[in-house]
DRENDO-1510 file (C-alpha; in Angstrom, 1 decimal, always signed):
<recs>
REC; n; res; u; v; w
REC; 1; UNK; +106.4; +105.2; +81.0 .
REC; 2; UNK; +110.1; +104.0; +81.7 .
REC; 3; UNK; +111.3; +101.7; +78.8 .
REC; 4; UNK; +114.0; +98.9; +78.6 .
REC; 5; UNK; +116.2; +101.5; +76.8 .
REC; 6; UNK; +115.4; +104.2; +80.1 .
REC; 7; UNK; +116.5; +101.7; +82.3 .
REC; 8; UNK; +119.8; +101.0; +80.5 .
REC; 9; UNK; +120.3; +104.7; +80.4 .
REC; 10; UNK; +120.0; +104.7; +84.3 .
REC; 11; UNK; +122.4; +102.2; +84.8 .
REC; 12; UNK; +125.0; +103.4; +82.6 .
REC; 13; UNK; +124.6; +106.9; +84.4 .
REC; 14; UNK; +125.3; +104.7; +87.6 .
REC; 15; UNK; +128.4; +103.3; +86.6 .
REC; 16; UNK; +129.1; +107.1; +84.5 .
REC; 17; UNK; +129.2; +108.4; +88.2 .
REC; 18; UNK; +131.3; +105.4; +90.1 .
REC; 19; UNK; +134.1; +105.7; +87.6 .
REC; 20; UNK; +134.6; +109.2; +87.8 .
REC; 21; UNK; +135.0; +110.2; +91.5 .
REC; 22; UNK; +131.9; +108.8; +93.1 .
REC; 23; UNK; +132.4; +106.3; +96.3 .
REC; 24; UNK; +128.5; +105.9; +96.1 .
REC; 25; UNK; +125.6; +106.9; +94.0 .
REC; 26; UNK; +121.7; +107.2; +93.6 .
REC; 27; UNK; +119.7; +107.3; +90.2 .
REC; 28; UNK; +116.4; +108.1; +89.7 .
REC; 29; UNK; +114.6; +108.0; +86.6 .
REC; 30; UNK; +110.7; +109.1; +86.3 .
REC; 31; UNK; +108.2; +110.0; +83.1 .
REC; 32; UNK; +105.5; +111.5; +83.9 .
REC; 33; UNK; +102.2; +112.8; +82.1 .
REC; 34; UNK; +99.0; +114.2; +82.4 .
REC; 35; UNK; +95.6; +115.4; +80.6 .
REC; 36; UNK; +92.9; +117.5; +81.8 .
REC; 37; UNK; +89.7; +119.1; +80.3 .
REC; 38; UNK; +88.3; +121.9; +82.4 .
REC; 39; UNK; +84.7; +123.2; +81.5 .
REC; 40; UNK; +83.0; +126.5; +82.7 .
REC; 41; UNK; +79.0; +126.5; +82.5 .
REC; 42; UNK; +79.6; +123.2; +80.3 .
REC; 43; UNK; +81.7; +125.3; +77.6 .
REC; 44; UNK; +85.8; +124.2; +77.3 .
REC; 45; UNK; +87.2; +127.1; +79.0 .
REC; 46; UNK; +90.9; +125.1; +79.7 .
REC; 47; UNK; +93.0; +122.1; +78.0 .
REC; 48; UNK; +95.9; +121.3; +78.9 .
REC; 49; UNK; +98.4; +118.2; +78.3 .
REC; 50; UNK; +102.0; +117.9; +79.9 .
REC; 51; UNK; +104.4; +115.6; +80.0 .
REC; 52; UNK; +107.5; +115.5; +82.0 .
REC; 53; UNK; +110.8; +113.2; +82.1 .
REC; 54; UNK; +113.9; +113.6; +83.8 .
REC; 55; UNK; +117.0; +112.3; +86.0 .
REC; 56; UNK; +118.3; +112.5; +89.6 .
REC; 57; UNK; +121.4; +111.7; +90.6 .
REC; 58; UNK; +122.9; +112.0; +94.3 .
REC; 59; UNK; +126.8; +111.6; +94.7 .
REC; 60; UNK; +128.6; +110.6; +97.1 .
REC; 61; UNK; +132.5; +112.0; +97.3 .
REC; 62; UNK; +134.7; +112.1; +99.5 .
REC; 63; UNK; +132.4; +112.3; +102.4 .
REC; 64; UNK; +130.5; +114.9; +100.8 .
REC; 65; UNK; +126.9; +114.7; +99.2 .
REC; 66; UNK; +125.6; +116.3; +96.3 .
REC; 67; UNK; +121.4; +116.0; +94.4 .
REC; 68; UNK; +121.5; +117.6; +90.7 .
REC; 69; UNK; +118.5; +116.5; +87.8 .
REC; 70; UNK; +118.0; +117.4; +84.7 .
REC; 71; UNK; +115.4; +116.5; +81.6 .
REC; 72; UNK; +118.1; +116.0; +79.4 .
REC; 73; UNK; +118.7; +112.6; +78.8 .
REC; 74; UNK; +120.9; +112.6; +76.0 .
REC; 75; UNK; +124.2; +110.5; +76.6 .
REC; 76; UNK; +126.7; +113.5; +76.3 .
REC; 77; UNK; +125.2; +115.6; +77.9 .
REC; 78; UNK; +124.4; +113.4; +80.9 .
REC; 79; UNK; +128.5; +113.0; +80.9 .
REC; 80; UNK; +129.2; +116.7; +81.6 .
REC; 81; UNK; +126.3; +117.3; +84.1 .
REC; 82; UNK; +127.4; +114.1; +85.7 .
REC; 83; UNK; +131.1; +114.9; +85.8 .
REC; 84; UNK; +130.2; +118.9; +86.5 .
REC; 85; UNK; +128.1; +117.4; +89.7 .
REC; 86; UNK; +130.9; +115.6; +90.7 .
REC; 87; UNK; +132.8; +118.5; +91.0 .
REC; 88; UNK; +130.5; +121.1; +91.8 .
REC; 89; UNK; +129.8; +118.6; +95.1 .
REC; 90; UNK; +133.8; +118.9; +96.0 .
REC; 91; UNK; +133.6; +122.0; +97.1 .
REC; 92; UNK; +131.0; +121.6; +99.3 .
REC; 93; UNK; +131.3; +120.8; +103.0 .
REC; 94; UNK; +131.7; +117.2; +104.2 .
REC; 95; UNK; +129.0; +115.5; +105.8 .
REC; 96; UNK; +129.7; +112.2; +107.7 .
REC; 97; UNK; +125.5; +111.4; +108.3 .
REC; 98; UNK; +124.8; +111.2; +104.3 .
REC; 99; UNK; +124.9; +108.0; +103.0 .
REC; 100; UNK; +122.9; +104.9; +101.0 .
REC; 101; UNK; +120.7; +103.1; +103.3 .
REC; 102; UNK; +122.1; +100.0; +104.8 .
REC; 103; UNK; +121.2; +97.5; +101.6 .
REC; 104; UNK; +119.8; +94.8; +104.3 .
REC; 105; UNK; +116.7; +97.1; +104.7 .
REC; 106; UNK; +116.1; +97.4; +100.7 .
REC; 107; UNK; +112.8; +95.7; +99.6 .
REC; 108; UNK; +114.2; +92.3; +97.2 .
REC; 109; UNK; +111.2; +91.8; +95.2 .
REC; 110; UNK; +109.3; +88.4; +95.7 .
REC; 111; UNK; +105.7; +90.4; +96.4 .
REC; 112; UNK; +102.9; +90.4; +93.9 .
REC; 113; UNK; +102.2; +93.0; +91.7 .
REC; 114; UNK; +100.4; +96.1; +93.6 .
REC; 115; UNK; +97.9; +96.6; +90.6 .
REC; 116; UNK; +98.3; +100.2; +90.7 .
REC; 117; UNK; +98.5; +101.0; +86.7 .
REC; 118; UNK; +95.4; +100.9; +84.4 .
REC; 119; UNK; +96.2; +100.2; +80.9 .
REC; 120; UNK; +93.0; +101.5; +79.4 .
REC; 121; UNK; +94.6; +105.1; +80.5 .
REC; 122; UNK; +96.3; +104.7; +77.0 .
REC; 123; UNK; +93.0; +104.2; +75.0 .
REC; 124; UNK; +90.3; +106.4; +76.5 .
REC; 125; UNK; +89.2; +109.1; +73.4 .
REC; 126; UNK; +89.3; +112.1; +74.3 .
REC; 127; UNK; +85.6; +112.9; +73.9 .
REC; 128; UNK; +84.6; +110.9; +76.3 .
REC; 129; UNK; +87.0; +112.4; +78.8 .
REC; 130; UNK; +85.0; +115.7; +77.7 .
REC; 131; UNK; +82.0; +113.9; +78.1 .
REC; 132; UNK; +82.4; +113.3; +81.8 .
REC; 133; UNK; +83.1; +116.8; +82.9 .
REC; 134; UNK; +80.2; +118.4; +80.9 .
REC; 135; UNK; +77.6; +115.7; +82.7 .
REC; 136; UNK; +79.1; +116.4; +85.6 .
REC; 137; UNK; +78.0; +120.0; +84.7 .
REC; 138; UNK; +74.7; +118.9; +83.1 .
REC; 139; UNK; +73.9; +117.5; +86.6 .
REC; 140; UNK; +73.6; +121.7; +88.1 .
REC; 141; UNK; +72.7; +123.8; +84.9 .
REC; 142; UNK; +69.8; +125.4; +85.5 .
REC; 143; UNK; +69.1; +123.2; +88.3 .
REC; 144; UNK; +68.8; +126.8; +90.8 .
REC; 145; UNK; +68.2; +130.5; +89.7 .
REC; 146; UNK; +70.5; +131.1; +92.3 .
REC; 147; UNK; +73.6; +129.2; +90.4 .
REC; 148; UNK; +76.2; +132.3; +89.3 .
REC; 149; UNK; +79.1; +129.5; +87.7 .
REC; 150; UNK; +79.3; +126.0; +87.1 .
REC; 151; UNK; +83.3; +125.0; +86.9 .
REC; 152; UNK; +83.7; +121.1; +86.0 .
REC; 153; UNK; +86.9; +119.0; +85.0 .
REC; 154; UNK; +87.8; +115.4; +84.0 .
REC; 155; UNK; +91.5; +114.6; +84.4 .
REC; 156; UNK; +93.7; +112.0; +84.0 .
REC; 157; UNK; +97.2; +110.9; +84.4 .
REC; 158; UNK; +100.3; +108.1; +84.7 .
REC; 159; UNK; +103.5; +108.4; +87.1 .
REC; 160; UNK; +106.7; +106.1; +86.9 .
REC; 161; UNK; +109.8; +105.8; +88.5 .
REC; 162; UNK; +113.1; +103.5; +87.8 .
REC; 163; UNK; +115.7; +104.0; +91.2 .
REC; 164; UNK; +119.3; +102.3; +91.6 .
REC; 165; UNK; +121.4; +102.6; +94.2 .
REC; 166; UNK; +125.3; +101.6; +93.8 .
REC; 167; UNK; +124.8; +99.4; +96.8 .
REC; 168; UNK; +122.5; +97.1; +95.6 .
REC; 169; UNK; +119.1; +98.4; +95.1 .
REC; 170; UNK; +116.7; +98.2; +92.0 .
REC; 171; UNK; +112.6; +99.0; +91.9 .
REC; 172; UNK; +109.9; +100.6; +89.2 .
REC; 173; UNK; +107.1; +101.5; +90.4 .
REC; 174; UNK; +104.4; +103.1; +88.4 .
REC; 175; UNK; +100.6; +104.4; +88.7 .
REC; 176; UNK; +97.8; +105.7; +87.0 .
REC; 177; UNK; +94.9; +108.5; +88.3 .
REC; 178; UNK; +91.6; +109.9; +87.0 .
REC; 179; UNK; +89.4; +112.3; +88.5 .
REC; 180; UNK; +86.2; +114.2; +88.2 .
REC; 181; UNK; +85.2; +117.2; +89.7 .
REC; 182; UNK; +82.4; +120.1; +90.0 .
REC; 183; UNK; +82.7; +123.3; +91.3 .
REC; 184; UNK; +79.7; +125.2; +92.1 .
REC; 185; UNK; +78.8; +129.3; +93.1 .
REC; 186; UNK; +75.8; +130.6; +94.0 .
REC; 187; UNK; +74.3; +134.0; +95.2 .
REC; 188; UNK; +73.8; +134.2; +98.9 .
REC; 189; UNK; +72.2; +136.7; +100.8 .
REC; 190; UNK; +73.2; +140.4; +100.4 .
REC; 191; UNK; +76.8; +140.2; +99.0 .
REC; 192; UNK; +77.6; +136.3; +99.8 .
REC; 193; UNK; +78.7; +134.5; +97.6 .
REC; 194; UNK; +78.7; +130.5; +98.6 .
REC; 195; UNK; +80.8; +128.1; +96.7 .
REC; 196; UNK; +81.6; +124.0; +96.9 .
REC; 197; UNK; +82.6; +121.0; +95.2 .
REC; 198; UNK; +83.1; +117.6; +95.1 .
REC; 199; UNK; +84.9; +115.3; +93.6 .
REC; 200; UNK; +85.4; +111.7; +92.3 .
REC; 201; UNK; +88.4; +110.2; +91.9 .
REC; 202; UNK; +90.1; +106.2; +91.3 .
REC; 203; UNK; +93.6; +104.6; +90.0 .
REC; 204; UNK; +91.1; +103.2; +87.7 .
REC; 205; UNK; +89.3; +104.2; +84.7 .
REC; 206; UNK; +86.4; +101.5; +85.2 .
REC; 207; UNK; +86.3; +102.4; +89.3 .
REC; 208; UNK; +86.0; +106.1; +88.3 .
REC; 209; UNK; +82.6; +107.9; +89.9 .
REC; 210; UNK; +80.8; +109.1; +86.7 .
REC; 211; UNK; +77.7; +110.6; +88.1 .
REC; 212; UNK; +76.7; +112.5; +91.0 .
REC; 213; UNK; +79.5; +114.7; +90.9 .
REC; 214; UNK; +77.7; +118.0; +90.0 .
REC; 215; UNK; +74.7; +117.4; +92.1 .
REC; 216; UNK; +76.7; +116.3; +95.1 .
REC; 217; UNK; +78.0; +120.2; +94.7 .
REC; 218; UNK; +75.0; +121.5; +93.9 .
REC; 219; UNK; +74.0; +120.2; +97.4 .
REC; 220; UNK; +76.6; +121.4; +99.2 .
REC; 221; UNK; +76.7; +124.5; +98.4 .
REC; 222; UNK; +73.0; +125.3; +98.8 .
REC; 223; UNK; +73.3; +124.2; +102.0 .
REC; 224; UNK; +75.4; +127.2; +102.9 .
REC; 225; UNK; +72.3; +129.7; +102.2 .
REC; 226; UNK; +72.0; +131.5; +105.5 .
REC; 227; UNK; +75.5; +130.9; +106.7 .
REC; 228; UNK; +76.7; +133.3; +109.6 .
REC; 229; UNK; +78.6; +133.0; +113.1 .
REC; 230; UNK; +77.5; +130.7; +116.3 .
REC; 231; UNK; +78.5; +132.2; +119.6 .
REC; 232; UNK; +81.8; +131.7; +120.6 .
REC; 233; UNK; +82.5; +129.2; +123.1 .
REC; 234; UNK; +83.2; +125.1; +123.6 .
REC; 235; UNK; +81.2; +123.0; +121.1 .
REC; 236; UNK; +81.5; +119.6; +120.0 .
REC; 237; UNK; +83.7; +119.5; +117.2 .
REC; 238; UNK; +82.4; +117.0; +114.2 .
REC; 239; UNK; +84.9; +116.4; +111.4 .
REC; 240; UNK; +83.6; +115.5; +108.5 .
REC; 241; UNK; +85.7; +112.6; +106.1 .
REC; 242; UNK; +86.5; +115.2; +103.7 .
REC; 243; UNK; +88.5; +117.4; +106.3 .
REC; 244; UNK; +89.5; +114.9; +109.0 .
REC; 245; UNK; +92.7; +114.5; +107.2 .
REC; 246; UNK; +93.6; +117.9; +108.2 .
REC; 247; UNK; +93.3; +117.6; +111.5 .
REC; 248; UNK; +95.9; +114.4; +111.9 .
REC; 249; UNK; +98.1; +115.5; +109.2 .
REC; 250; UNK; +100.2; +118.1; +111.9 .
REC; 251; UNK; +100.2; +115.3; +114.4 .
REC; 252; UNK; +102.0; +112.8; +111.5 .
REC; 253; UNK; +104.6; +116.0; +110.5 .
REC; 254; UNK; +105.7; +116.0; +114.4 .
REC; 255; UNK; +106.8; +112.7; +113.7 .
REC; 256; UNK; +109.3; +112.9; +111.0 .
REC; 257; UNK; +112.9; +112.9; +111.5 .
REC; 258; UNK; +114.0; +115.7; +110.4 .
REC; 259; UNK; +111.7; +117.7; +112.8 .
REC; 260; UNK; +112.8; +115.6; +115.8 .
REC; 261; UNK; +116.4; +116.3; +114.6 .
REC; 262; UNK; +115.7; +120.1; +114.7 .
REC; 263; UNK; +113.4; +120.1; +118.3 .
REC; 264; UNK; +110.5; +121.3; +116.4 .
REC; 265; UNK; +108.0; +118.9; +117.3 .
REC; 266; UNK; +105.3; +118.9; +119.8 .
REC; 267; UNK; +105.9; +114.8; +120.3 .
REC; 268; UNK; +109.7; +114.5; +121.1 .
REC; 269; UNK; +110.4; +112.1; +123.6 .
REC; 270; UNK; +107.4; +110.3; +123.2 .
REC; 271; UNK; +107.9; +107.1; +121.9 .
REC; 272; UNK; +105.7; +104.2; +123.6 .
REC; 273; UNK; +104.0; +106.7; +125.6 .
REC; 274; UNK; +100.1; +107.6; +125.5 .
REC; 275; UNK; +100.2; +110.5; +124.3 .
REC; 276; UNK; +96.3; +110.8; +122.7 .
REC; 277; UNK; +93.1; +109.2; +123.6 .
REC; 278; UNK; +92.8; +105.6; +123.9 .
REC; 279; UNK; +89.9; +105.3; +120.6 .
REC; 280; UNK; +93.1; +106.4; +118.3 .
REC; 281; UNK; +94.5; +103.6; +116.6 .
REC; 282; UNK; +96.7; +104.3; +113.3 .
REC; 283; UNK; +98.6; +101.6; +111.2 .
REC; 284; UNK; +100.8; +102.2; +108.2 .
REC; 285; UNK; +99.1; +99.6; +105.4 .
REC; 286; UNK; +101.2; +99.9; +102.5 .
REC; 287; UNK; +100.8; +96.5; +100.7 .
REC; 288; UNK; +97.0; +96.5; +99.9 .
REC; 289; UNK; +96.6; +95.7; +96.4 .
REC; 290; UNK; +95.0; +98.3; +94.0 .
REC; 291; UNK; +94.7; +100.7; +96.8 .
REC; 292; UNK; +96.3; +104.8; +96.7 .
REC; 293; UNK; +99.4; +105.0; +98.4 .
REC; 294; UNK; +100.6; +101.1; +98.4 .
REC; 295; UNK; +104.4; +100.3; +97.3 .
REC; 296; UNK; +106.8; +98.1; +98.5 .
REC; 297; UNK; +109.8; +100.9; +99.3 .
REC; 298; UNK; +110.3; +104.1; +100.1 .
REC; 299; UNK; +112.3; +106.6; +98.2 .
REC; 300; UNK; +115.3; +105.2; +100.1 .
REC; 301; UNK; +114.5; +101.8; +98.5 .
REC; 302; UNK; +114.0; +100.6; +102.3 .
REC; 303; UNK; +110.8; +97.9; +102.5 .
REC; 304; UNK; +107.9; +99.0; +103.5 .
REC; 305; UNK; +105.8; +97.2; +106.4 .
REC; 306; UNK; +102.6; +97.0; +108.3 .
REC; 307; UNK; +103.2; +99.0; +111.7 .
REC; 308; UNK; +101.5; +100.9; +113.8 .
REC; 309; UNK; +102.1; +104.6; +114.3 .
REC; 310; UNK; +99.6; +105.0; +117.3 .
REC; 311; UNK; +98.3; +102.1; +119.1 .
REC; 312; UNK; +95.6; +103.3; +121.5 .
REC; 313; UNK; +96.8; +106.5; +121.7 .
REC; 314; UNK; +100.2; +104.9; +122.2 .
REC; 315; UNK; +102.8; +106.6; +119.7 .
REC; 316; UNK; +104.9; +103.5; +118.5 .
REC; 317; UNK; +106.4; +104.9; +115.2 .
REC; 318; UNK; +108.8; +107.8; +114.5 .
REC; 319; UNK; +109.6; +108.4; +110.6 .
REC; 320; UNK; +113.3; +107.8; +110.7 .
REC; 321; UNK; +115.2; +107.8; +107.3 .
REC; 322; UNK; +118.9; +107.2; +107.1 .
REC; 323; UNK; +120.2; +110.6; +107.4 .
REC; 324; UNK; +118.5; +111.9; +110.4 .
REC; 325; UNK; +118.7; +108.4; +112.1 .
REC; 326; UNK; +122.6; +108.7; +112.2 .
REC; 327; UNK; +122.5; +112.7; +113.3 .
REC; 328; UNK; +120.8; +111.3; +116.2 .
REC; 329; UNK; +122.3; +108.2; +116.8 .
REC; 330; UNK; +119.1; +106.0; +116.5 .
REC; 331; UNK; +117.7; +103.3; +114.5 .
REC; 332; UNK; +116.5; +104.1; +110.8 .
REC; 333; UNK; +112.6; +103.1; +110.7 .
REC; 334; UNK; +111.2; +104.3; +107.4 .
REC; 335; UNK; +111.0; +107.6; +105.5 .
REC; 336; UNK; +107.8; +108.3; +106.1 .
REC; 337; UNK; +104.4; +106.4; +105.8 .
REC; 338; UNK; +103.0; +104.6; +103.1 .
REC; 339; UNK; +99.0; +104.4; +103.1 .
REC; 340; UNK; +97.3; +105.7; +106.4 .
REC; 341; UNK; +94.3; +104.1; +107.6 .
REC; 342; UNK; +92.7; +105.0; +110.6 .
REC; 343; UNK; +90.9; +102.0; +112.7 .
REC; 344; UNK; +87.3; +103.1; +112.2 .
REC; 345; UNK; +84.3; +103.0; +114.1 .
REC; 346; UNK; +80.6; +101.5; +113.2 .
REC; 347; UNK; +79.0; +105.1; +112.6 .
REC; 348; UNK; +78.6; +107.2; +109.8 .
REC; 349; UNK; +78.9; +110.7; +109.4 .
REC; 350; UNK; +75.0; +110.9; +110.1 .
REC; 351; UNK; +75.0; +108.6; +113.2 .
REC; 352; UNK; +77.8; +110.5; +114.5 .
REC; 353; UNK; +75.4; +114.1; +114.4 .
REC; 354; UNK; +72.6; +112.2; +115.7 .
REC; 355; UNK; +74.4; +111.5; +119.2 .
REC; 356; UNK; +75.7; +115.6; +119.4 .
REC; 357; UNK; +73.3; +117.8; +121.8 .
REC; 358; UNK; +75.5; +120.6; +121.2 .
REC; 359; UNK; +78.2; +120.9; +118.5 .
REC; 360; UNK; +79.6; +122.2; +115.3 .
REC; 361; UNK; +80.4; +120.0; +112.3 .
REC; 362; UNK; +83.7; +121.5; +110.5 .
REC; 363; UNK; +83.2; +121.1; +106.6 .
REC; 364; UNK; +85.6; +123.5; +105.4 .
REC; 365; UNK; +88.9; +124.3; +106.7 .
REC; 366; UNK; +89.9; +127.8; +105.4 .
REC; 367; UNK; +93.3; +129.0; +106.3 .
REC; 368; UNK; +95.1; +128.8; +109.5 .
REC; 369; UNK; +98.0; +127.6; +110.9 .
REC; 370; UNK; +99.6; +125.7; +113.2 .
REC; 371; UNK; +102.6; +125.6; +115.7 .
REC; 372; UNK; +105.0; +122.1; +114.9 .
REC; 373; UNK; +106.7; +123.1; +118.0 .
REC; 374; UNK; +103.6; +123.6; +120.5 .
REC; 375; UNK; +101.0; +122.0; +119.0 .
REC; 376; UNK; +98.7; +124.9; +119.2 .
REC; 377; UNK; +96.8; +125.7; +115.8 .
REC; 378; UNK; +94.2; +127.7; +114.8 .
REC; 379; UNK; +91.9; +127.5; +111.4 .
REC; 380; UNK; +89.1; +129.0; +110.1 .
REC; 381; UNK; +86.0; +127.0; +109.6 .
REC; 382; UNK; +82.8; +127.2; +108.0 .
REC; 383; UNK; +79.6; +124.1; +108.5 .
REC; 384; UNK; +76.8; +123.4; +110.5 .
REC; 385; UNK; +75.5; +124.0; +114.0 .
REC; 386; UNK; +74.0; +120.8; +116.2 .
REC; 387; UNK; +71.6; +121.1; +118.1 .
REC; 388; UNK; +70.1; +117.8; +119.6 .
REC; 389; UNK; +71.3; +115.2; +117.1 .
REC; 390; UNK; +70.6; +117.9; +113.9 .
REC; 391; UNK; +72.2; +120.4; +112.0 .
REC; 392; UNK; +70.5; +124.0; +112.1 .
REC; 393; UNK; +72.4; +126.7; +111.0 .
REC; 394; UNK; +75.3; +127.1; +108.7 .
REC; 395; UNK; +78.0; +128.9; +110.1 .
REC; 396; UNK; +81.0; +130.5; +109.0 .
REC; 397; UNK; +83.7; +133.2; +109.6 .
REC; 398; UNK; +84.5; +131.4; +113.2 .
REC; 399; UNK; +87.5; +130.4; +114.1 .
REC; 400; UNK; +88.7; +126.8; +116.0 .
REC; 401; UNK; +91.6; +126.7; +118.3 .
REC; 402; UNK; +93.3; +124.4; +120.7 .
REC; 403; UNK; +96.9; +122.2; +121.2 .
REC; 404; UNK; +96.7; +119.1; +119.3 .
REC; 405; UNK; +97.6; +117.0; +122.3 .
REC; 406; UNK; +94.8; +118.4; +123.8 .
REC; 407; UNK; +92.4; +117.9; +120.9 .
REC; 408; UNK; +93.1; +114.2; +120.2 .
REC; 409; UNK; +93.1; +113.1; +123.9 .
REC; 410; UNK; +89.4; +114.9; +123.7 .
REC; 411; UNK; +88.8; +112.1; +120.7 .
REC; 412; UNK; +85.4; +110.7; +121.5 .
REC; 413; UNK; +84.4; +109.1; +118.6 .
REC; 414; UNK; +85.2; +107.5; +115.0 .
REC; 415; UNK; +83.2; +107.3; +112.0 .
REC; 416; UNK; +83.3; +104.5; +109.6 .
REC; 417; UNK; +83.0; +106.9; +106.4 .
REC; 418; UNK; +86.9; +107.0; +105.4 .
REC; 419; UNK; +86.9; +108.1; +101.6 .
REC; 420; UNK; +89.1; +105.0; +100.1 .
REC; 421; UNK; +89.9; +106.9; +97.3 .
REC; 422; UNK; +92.5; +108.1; +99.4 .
REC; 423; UNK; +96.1; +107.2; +100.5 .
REC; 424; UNK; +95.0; +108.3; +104.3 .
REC; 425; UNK; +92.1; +106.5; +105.2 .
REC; 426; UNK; +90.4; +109.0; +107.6 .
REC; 427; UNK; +86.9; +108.8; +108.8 .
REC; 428; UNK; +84.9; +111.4; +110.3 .
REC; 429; UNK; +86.1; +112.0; +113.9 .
REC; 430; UNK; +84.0; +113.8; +117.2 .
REC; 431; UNK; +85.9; +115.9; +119.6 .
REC; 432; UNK; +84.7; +117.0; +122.7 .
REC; 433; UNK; +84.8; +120.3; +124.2 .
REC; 434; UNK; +86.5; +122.5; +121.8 .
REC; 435; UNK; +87.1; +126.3; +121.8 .
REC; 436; UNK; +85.2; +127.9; +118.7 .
REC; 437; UNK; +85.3; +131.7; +118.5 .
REC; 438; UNK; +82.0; +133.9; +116.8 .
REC; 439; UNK; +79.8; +136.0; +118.0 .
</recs>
């Protein structure tokens, strides 16, 4: 939690840096905590309680740039490592592009509160955060002779931040999580050994998912019984909501600055061109109150707005922050987005299998990679064959591979199943005709 007394600290620090060789300045302040009770076969196995505070500080002098923190936040010792940063930053080269955002862009206040902090996060007793991960295991013990390990946890936690730039800017923010989880393994045939989990997860303690945590993993991973490879060739390719973010999160890193800055994306040059199928539609949502990912600023301290980063398959949004806008003499947009959110269809994950003749639904993404340049990735998978609107066998060991502007302009269809737990808001998504290599 950042205090009154923090806040004074920071500003003091500001004004520290100004005075002694600074032309410009950023300060931010954060506290952050977090507890977590991790059970195996519903005994304690792991506890563990951390709690972190600390200061950044980027100077600006002489046309050169400089970013030092520390966790030492004791008045005279902020004065040397302030004045020590100062100098340490002299010596380094100049660099013209480095500077505060232009303060016209900086978020004023005025909005309501985003809700995003639970108080009760203070007051929960401890047993009963104990409680919740050894029902969650309650839920599988003994539920299967085939069960080999039962791993369950309850965690919860609070994040705050206090930023000041010289040029104007001032803005807190602060956030609270708690989660639930169950992990479950389970002897396979021969020497298999399937595992799963799931989770539950909310910025509030009263929204939290309490049950059906264990036997949700139970599920899944029983389902795996039986798993081998599908013959290679071009299936279907069903996403599920739990891995769908994987798949869009390479196409959102080809859109930052800094990779455009350094020709290492696959979508250069692209702006208000259709680039992916017409079904895409992302916006940027960040001012939904009590929802993951809202705020009102970036880290820049520039406002944050609804906007669309693909329209129809459009591209209309490149994540420019100050510095690599002015390396390539554009227009600053934002540093990156905010709370992601998909425009989904009127299907669920079920009603999406039910209209595959021939397919493979994806739910597990296990290592991989992918080319930021290209667009060409590759990841290893494990789920379920289709066959006529059903799943048959679980597969894994196969592989998936493709471009990325391939694979999205082969979109064909959008679930309406997006976890909302979640800053990205991504459903379960249908792709046709995609290269999966097996037998």
């Amino acid at each position: 939690m950042i205090t009154d007394n923090n806040k004074k600290l920071a500003q003091w620090a500001m004004d520290f840096a100004l005075k002694n060789g600074c032309q410009a300045a950023k300060v931010v302040l954060y506290a952050n905590s977090n507890t977590s009770f991790e059970l195996r076969d519903a005994k304690m196995d792991r506890l563990q309680q951390a709690s972190e505070s600390g200061m950044g500080i980027n100077v600006y002098v002489d046309g050169r740039y400089g970013n030092y923190s520390t966790n030492r936040l004791d008045k005279k010792e902020l004065e040397t490592f302030i004045k020590n940063g100062i100098e340490s930053t002299r010596y380094l080269a100049p660099d013209e592009f480095r500077v505060l955002a232009d303060p016209a862009r900086y978020y004023t206040g005025g909005k309501p509160d985003l809700q995003m902090f639970d108080d009760k996060i203070f007051g929960i007793n401890p047993d009963d955060k104990v409680a919740l991960a050894r029902a969650a295991a309650g839920e599988v013990m003994g539920k299967n002779d085939r069960i080999i390990s039962v791993e369950t946890s309850y965690s919860d936690g609070e994040n705050a931040s206090y930023r000041l730039m010289s040029n104007g800017f001032e803005g807190e923010s602060k956030s609270t999580w708690y989660s639930v989880s169950a992990s479950v393994a389970i002897k396979g045939e021969g020497e298999a050994r399937p595992s799963d989990y799931w989770y539950g997860s909310s910025l509030f303690y009263d929204k939290l998912p309490k049950t059906d945590i264990g036997s949700v993993a139970l599920e899944r991973v029983l389902r795996k019984l039986g798993q081998k490879k599908a013959k290679s060739g071009k299936y279907t390719m069903v996403v599920d909501p739990i891995n769908s973010g994987r798949m869009l999160s390479p196409v959102l890193s080809a859109l930052y600055g800094s990779s455009l800055q350094q020709k290492n994306s696959f979508l250069i040059d692209k702006l208000d061109q259709k680039v992916f199928s017409d079904k895409l539609t992302v916006m940027d949502d960040p001012h939904v109150i009590g929802a993951n990912g809202s705020r009102y600023f970036d880290n820049e301290g520039v406002a944050t707005e609804h906007r669309p980063i693909f329209e129809n398959g459009v591209l209309k949004t490149y994540f420019f922050d100050t510095y690599n806008a002015k390396k390539m003499g554009v227009a600053p947009t934002i540093s990156g987005p905010s709370r992601l959110v998909l425009t989904p269809g009127d299907k669920d994950l079920n009603g999406l299998i039910a209209d595959v003749a021939n397919g493979i639904l994806v739910t597990g993404l296990n290592g991989g990679n992918s080319n930021s340049n290209t667009g060409d990735f590759s990841y290893g998978i494990e789920g379920f064959l289709i066959e006529n609107g059903k799943l048959t066998q679980p597969v894994n060991e196969m592989n998936v591979t493709g471009n990325f502007l391939t694979l999205w302009n082969s979109l064909a269809a959008i679930g309406n199943d997006a976890r909302t737990d979640r800053s990205w808001l991504v459903p379960s998504l249908v792709f046709e005709g995609v290269d999966f290599s097996g037998l």
